[in-house]
N, C-alpha and C positions, 0 to 999 in steps of 0.2 A: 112656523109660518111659511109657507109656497112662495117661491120666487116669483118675480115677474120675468113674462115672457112674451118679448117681441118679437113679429113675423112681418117680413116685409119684401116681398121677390124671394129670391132664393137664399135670404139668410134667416138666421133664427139668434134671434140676443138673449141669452138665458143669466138674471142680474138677481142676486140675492144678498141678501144682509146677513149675516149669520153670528150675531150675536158679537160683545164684546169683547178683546183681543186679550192678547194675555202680557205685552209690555206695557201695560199703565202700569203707571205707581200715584202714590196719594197724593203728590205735589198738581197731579194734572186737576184743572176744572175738569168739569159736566163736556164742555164743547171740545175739548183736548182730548178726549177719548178715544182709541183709538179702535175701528171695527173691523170683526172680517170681512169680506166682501168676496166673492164669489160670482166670475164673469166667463161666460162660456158663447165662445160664436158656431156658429156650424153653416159654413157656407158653400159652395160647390168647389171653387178657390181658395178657399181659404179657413183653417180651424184657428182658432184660439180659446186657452182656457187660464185663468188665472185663480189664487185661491189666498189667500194671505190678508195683512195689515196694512191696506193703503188709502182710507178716508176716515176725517175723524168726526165724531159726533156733530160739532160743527158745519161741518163741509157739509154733512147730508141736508142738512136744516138750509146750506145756501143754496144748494139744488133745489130742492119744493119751493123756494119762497121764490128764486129767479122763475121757477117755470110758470107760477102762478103768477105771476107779474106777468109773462110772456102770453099767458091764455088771456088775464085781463083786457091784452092790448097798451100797456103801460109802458112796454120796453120800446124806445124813440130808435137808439140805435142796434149793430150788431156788438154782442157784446161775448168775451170770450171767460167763461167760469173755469181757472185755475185753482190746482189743490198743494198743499206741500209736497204730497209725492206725486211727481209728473206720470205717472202712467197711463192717466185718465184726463182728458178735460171734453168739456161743452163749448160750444158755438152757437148762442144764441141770436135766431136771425126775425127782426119783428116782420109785421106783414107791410107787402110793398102798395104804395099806392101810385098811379100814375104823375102824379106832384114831387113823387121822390126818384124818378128815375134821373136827374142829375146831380144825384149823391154823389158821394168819393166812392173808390172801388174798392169792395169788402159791406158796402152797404145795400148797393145795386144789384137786384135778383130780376130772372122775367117772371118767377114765381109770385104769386099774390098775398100766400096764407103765410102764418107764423111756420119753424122750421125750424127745429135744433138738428147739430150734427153731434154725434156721439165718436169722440177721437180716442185712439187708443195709441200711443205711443210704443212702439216695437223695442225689442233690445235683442240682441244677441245673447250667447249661451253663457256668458260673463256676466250676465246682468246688464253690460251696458247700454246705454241707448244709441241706436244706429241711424234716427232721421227718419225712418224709415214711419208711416203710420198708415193705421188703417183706420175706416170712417165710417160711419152710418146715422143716415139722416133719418129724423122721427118727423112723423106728421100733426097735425092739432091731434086727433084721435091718441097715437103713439105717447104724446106731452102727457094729454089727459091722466093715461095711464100708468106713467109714471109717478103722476103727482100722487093718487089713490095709493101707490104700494109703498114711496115713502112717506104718505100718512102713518102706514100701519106699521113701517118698522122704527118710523121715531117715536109711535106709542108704546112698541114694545120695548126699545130701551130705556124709557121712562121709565116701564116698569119692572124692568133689570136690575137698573141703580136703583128704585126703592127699595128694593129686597136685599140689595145690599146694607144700604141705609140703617132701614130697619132693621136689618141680623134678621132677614127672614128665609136669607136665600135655602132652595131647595135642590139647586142640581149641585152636583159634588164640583165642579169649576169652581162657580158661585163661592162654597164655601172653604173652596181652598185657596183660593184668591184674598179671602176674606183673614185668613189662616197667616197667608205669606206678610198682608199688609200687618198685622197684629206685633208677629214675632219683629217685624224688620222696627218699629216704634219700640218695642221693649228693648234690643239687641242697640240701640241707639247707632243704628248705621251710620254713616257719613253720607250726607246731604249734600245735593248738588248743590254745588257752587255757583251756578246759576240758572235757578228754580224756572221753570216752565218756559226755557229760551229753547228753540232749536236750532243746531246746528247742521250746516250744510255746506255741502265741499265748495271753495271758489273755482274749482274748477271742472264739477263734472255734476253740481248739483247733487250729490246723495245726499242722503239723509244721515248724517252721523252719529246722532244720536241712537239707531238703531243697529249699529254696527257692532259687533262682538266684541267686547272689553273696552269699548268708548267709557272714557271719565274726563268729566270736563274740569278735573283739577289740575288737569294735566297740563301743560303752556301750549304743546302742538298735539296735533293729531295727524298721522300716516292716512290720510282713504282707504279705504280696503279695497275700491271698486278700480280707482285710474293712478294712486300711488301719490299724489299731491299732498303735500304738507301744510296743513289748516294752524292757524295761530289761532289759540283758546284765548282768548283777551276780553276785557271790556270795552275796547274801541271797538272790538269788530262785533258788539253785539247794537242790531239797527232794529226798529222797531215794526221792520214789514221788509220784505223782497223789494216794493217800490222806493222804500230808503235806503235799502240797498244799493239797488242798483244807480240810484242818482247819485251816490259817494263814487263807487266806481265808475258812474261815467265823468267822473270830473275831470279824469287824468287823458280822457280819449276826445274832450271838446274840444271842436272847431271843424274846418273845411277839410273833406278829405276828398280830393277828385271829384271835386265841384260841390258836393252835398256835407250839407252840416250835420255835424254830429251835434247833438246837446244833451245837458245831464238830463234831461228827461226820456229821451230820445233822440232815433233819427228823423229829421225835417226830409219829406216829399212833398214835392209838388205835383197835382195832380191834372188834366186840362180833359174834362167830360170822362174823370173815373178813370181816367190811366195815365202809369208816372210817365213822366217826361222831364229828360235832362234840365237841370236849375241853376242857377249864377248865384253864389250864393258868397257874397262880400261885406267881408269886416268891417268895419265904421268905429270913428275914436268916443269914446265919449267926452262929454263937456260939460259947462258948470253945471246944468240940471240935471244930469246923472252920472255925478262924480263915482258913486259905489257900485254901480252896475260891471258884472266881471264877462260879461260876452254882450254883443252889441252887434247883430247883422244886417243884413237885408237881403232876399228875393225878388229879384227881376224879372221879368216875364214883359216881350215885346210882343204883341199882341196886334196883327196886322188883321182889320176888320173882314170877313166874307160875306155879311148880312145873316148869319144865322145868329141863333142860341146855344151857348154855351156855359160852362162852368170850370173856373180854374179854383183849386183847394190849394191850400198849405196848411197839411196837418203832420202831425205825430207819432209814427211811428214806436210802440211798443210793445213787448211783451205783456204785458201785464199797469193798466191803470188803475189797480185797484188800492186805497190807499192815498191817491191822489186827486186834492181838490181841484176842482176849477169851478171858474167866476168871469162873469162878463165886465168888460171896465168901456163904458166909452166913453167920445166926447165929443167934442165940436170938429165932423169931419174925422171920424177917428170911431171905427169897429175895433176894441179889443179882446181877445181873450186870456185868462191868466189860469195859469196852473201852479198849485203849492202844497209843500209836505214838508213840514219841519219849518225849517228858518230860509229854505230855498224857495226861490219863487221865479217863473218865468212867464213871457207873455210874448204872445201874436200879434201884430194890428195890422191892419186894411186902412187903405184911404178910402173915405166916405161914407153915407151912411146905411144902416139896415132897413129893410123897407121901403126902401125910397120909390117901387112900383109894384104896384097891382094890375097883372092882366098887360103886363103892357106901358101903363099909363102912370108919369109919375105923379105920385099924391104929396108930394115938398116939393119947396120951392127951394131948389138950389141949380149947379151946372151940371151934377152927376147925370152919365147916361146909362148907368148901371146900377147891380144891387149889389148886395152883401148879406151871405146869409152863414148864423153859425153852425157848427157842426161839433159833436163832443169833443173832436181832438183837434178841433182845429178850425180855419174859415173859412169863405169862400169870395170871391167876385161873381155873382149871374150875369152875364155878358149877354145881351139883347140883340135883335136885330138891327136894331137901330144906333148899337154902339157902334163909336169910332176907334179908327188904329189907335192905339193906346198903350204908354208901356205900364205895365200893373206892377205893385211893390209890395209885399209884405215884410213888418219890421219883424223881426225876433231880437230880443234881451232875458238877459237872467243877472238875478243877482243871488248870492252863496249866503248872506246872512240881512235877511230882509228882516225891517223893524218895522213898527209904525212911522216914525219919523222920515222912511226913504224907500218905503213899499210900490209908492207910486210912482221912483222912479224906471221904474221896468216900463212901465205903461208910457212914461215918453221916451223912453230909447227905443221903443218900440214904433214911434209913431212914422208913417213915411213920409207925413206931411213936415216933419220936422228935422230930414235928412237932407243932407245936401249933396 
């Protein structure tokens, strides 16, 4: 099957599948598979060509299904499609409408239509990664066209693995693949110790399990890439990057030169989609949220000019995927919650959502503002007719959330309930 090839200005993206890799073993599912891929640029500035094991059967099937989402018109926010190996990722941007221009920034474009960026992550001659990335954005047309070619090569590795399946395979790979899996079940090799987990360095993200004479029976593991010593454990195995990282960020919570860190992420605030320095102050808790283990607040003194504006307090992360969120409100009280495992944290706003159309408020309360949510986070719409005011968003988390004390995030969280 013929690669797909994109042309756009003076580059050219030459992106192919090229069949099933050669480190699976039987332990992996259908989506663990892992492919070759084949990625070549040619620019006036700039060549790049890559050729190797770096997306797994899975990952392709997340690409078609986010793009087709994005052609629908489905995707609300920008949203970033990450893979286990970072070489590659997506930046999916939905289309903008005059309504959204006072988003948080990363959602605000002057552009109108849908728009992925295609990121390639750089490394030096070591393999490592240097920061360094190059970009190229796709148009609706460009999307389209991607989605058609990985139609066709998720049909073709359907029908790769049936040939395996079946014992029908006909290229000599196929059946020596087939060959390797056979002898290794008769030969009763030693099985991994912890079947379909991958591992990865804490400190430079490779991938260790693809490292030459990796064995996870081992208690540590040396990187090959940055020299870091990995503990092979059962503690350190989490059940996503995003559980990951919320264990590690537990030991870095709190105020760091004004801005909160939290196991979820870090907290910015935004005022019309750019950050702007935050006061961001610890609070004790009390008898309604005895078990809550962080408890803040966000100030924002808010001196009126007669315009329109928007102030956000969102979330800052790498990667949300993995993680739930959920609207909680209540009387006077916009929340939003986010939770993965037994952690759980929350946002809240004084006042309520909705509270005007065009202008004009449709409830009857003293708010002179709105409240609107946002995936990572919330916001205050600030009107013209709003007064100096100082705005507060609560933050809380709690580490091992039950039913019986779930909702106390949601009132340490509230600002109406701060003193």
């Amino acid at each position: 099957m013929e690669g797909l090839i994109i042309e756009g200005g003076e580059t050219t993206l030459k992106f192919s599948v090229d069949g099933i890799g050669s480190n699976n073993t039987n332990d992996y599912s259908d989506l663990d598979y892992w492919l070759n891929i084949t990625v070549c640029i040619e620019s006036r500035n700039f060549d790049y060509f890559y050729s190797g094991e770096t997306l797994e059967y899975g990952e392709l099937i997340q690409i078609r299904e986010y793009f087709k989402i994005l052609l629908a018109e489905r995707l609300l926010d920008q949203t970033d499609v990450l893979f286990t190996e970072p070489d590659f990722e997506f930046i999916l941007y939905p289309s903008v409408k005059p309504s959204d221009l006072g988003k948080p920034l990363g959602i605000w474009r002057l552009d109108e239509d849908i728009c992925v960026d295609f990121v390639i992550n750089l490394t030096d001659s070591d393999g490592s990664y240097n920061g360094s990335r190059f970009v190229i954005p796709f148009d609706r047309d460009m999307i389209t066209a991607w989605v058609e070619y990985l139609d066709e090569a998720i049909d073709e590795f359907d029908a790769e693995k049936k040939q395996q399946i079946d014992g029908s395979a006909t290229t000599n790979e196929l059946v020596s693949k087939q060959i390797s899996i056979t002898t290794e079940k008769k030969t009763g090799s030693t099985k991994s110790r912890f079947p379909s987990v991958r591992w990865f360095c804490d400190e430079c993200d490779a991938f260790l399990n693809r490292q030459q004479g990796f064995d996870d029976h081992l208690n540590s593991w040396i990187c090959k890439k940055c020299g870091y010593e990995n503990i092979i454990a059962p503690d350190n195995v989490f059940e996503s990057k995003a559980d990951y990282r919320v264990h590690t960020n537990l030991f870095h919570a709190g105020i760091y030169d004004g801005i909160l860190m939290t196991p979820f992420g870090i907290v910015f605030l935004l005022f019309d989609g750019y950050p702007i320095a935050s006061r961001a102050i610890e609070l004790e808790r009390d008898a309604h949220c005895p078990d809550v283990n962080g408890r803040y607040k966000i100030v924002f003194d808010y001196l009126s000019d007669n315009d329109s504006h928007s102030l956000s307090c969102i979330i800052e992360a790498d990667d949300m995927s993995g993680i739930k969120s959920e609207r909680e409100s209540g009387e006077s009280l916009e929340a939003l919650s986010f939770s993965i495992n037994d952690f759980k944290m929350t946002i809240g706003a004084y006042g309520e959502e909705s509270s005007y159309v065009n202008g004009t408020s449709c409830q009857d309360h003293d708010f002179d503002y709105d409240i609107l949510y946002h995936g990572n986070g919330l916001a205050y719409e600030i009107l013209p007719t709003t007064k100096s005011n100082t705005f507060i968003f609560g933050i809380s988390w709690i580490l091992s959330s039950a039913k019986e004390n779930s909702s106390q995030t949601w009132y340490a969280a509230d600002p109406g309930a701060m003193k």
